[in-house]
Backbone as numpy.savetxt, mean C-alpha at the origin, in Angstrom:
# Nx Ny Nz CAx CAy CAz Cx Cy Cz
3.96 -3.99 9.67 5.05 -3.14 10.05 6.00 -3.95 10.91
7.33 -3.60 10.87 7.96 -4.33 11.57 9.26 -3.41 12.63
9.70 -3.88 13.74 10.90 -2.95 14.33 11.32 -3.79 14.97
12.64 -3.36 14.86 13.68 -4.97 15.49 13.51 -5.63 14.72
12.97 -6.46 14.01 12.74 -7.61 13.16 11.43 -8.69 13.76
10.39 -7.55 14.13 9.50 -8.36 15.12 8.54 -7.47 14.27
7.08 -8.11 14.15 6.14 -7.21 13.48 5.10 -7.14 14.34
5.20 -5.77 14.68 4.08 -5.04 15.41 3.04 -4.36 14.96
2.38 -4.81 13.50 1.14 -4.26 13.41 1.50 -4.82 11.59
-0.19 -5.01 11.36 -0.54 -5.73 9.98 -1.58 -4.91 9.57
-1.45 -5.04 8.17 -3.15 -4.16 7.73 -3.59 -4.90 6.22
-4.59 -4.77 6.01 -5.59 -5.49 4.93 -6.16 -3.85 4.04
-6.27 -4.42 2.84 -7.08 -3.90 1.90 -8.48 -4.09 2.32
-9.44 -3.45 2.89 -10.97 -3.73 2.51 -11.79 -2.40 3.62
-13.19 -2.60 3.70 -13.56 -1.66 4.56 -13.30 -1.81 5.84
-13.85 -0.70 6.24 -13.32 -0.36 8.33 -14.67 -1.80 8.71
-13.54 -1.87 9.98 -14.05 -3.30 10.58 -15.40 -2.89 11.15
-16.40 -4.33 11.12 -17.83 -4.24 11.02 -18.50 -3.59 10.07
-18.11 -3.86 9.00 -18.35 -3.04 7.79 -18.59 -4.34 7.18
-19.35 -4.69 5.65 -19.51 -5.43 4.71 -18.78 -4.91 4.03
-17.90 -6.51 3.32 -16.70 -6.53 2.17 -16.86 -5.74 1.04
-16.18 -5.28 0.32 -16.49 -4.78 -1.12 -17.23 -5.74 -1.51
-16.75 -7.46 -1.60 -17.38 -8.48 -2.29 -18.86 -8.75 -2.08
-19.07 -7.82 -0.90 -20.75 -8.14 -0.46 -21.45 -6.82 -0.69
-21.00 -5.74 -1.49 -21.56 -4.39 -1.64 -21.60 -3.51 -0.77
-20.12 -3.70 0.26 -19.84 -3.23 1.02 -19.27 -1.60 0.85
-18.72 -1.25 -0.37 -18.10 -0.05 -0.87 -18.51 -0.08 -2.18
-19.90 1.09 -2.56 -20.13 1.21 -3.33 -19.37 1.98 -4.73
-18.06 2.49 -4.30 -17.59 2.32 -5.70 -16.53 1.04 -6.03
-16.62 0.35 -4.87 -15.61 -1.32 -5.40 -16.84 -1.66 -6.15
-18.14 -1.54 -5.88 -19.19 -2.64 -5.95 -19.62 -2.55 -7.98
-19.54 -1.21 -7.84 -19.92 -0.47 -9.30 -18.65 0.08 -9.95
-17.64 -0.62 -10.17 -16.43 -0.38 -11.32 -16.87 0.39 -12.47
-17.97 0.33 -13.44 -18.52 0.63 -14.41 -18.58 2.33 -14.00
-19.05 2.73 -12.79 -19.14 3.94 -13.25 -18.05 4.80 -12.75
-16.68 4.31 -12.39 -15.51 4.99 -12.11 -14.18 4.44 -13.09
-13.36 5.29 -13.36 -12.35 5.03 -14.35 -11.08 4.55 -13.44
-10.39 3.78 -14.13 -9.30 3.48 -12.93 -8.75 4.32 -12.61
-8.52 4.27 -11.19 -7.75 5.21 -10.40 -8.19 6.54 -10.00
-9.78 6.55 -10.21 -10.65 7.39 -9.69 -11.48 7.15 -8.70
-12.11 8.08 -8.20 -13.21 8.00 -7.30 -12.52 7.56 -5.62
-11.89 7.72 -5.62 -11.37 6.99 -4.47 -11.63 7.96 -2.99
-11.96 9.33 -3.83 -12.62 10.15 -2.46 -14.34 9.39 -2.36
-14.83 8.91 -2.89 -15.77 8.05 -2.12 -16.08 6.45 -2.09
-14.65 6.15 -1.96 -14.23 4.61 -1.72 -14.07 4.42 0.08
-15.26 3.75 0.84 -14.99 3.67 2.05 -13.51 2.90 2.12
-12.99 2.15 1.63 -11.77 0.73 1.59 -10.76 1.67 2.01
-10.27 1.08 3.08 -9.04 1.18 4.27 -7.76 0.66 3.17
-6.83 1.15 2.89 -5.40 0.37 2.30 -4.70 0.04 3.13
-4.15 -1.11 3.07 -3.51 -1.63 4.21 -2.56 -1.05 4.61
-1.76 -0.22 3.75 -0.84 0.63 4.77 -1.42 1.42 5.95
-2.77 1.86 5.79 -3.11 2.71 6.61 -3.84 2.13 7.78
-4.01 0.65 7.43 -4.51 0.18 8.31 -3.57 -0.50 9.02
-2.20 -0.53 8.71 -0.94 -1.26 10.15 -0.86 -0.12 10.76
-1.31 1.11 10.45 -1.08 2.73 10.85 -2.01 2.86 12.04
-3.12 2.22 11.57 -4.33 2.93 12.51 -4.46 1.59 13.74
-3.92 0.27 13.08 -3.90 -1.06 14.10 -2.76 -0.61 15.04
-1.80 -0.07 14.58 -0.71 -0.19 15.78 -1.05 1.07 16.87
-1.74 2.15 15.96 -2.60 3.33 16.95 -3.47 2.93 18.22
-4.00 2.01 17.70 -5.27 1.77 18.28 -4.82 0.86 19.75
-4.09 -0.22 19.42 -3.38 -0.87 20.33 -2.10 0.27 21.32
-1.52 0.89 20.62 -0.40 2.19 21.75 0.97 1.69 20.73
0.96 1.24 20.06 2.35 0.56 19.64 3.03 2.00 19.03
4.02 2.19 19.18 4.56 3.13 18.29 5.00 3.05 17.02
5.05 3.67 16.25 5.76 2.86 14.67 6.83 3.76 13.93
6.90 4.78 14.72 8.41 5.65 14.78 9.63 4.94 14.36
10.37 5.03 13.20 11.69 3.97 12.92 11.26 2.57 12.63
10.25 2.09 12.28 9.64 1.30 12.13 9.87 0.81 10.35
10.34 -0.38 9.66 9.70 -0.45 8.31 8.39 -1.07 8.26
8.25 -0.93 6.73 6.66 -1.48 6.20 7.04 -2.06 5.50
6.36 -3.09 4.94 6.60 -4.16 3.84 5.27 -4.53 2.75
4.96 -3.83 1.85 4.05 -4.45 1.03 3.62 -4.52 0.08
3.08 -5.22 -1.03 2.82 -5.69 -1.77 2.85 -4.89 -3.02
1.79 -3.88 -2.93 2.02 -2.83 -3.99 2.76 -1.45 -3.08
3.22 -0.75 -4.08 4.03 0.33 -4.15 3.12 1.58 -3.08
3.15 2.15 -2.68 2.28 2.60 -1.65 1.50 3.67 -2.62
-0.05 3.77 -2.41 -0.67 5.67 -3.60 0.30 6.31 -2.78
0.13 7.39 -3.34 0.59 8.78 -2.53 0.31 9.43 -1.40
-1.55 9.08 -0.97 -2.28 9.29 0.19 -1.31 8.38 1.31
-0.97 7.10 0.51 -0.25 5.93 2.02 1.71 6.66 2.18
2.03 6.95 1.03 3.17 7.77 1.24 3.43 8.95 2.45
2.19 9.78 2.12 2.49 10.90 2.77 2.34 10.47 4.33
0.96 9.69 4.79 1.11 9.30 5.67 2.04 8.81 6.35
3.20 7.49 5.92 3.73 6.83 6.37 4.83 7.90 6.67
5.10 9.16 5.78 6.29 9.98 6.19 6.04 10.55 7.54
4.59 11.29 7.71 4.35 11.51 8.42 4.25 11.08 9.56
4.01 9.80 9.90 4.12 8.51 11.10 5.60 8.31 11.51
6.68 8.89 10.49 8.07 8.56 10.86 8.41 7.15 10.86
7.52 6.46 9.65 8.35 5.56 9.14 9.37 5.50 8.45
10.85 4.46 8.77 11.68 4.97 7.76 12.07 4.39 6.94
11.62 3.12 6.47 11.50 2.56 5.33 10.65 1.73 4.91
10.72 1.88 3.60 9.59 1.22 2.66 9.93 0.42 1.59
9.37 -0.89 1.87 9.94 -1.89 0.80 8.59 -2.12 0.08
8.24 -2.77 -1.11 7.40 -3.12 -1.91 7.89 -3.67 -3.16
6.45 -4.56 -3.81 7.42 -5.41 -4.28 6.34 -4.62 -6.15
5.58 -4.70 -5.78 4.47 -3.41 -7.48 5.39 -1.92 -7.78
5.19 -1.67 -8.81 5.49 -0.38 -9.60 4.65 0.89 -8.78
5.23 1.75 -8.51 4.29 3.41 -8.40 3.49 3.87 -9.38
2.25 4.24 -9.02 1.37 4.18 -9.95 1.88 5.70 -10.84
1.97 5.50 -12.01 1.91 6.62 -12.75 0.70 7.74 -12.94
1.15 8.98 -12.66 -0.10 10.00 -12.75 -0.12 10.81 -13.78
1.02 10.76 -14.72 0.71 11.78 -15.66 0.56 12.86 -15.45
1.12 13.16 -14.98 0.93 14.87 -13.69 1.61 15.23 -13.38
1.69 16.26 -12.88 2.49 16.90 -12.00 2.32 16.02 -10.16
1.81 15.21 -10.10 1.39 14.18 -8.77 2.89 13.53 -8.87
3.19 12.86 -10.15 4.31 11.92 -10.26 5.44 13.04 -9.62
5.71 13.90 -9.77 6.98 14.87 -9.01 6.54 14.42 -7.74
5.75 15.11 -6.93 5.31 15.14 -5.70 5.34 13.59 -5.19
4.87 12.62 -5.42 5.75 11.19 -5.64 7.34 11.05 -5.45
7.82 11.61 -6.43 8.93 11.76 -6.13 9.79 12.44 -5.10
9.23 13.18 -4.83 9.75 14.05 -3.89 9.42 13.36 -2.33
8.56 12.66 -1.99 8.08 11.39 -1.01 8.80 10.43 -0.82
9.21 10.27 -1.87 10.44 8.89 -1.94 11.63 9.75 -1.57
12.27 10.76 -2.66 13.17 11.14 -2.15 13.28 11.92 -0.42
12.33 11.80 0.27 12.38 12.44 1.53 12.73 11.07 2.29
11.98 9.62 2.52 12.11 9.04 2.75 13.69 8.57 2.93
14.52 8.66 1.42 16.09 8.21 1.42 16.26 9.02 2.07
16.45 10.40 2.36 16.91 10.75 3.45 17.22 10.67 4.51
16.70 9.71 5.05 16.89 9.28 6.64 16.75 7.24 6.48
15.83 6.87 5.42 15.76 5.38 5.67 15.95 4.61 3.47
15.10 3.89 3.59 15.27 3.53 2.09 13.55 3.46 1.91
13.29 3.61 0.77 11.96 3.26 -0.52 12.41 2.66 -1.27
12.25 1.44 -0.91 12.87 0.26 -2.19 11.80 -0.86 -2.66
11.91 -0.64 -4.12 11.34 -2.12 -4.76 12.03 -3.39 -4.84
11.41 -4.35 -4.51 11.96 -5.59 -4.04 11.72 -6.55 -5.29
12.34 -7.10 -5.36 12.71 -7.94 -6.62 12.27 -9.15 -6.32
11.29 -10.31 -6.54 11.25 -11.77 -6.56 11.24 -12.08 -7.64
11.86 -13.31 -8.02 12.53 -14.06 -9.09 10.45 -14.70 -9.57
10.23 -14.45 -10.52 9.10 -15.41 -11.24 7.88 -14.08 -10.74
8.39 -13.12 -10.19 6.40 -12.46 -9.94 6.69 -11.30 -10.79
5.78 -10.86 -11.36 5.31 -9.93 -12.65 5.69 -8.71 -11.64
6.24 -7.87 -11.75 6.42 -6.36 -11.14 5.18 -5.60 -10.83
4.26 -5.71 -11.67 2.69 -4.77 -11.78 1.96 -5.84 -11.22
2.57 -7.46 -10.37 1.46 -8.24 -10.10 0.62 -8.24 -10.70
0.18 -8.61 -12.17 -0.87 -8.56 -12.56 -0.95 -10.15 -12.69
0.00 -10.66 -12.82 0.07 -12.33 -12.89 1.46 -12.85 -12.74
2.03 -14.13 -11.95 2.64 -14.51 -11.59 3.45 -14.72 -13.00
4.95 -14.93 -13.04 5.69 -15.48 -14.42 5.68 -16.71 -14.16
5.05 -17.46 -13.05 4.88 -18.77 -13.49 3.59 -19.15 -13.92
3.03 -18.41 -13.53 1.54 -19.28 -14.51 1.41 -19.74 -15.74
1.14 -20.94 -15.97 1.12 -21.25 -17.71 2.34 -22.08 -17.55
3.25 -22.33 -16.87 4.12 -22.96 -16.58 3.81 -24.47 -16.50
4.24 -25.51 -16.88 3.97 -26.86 -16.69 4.46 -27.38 -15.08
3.98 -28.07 -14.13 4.64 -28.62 -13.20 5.40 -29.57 -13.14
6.35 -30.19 -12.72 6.63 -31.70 -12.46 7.07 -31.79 -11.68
């Protein structure tokens, strides 16, 4: 997270601290993919998303994050949306696609973003050579010299 142009709080993808990694069978539905479909199960996924964790780091320390932007990587779920509205963040940059729900969720999505323009921006950020869905860089496969 950043205010003024100074960043007052960072957060990571993985479990709550003193916890074992997903990579060590730390969150048993990271650990067992096989028996959840993508983009399920996530009500019993211990794993912190890093939005929520510059949320709960800057809590924990007193920092405020009121007027504050965020910056990251993928497009925020909807759980890190609502939050961040709620925290009175007022903008959101990212550089991944919003996950599609096929639902009636995707409105309510929308309607998150559009609350956000209201007062700050929800913007996708553009870098020249990275895949939008990050699934792989547009340079890979690329020759060097």
């Amino acid at each position: 997270m950043v205010q003024g142009n100074r960043i007052i709080s960072t957060g990571y993808n993985g479990t709550p601290e003193g916890m074992e990694n997903c990579n060590q069978g730390g969150c048993y539905r990271c650990s067992h993919p096989e028996e959840y479909s993508a983009g399920e199960g996530y009500d019993v996924c211990i794993c912190v998303h890093a939005e929520q964790n510059a949320l709960l780091s800057a809590a924990r320390f007193g920092i405020a994050v009121e007027g504050a932007d965020i910056y990251t990587t993928l497009a925020p779920c909807f759980t890190c949306m609502k939050e961040l509205l709620q925290a009175k963040v007022t903008n959101v940059y990212y550089l991944g696609n919003f996950r599609e729900y096929e639902n009636d969720l995707d409105l309510q999505v929308k309607r998150l973003v559009a609350k956000f323009r209201e007062h700050g921006e929800c913007q996708r950020l553009v870098m020249p050579d990275v895949d939008p869905n990050l699934s792989r860089s547009a340079l890979e496969g690329r020759a060097t010299g």
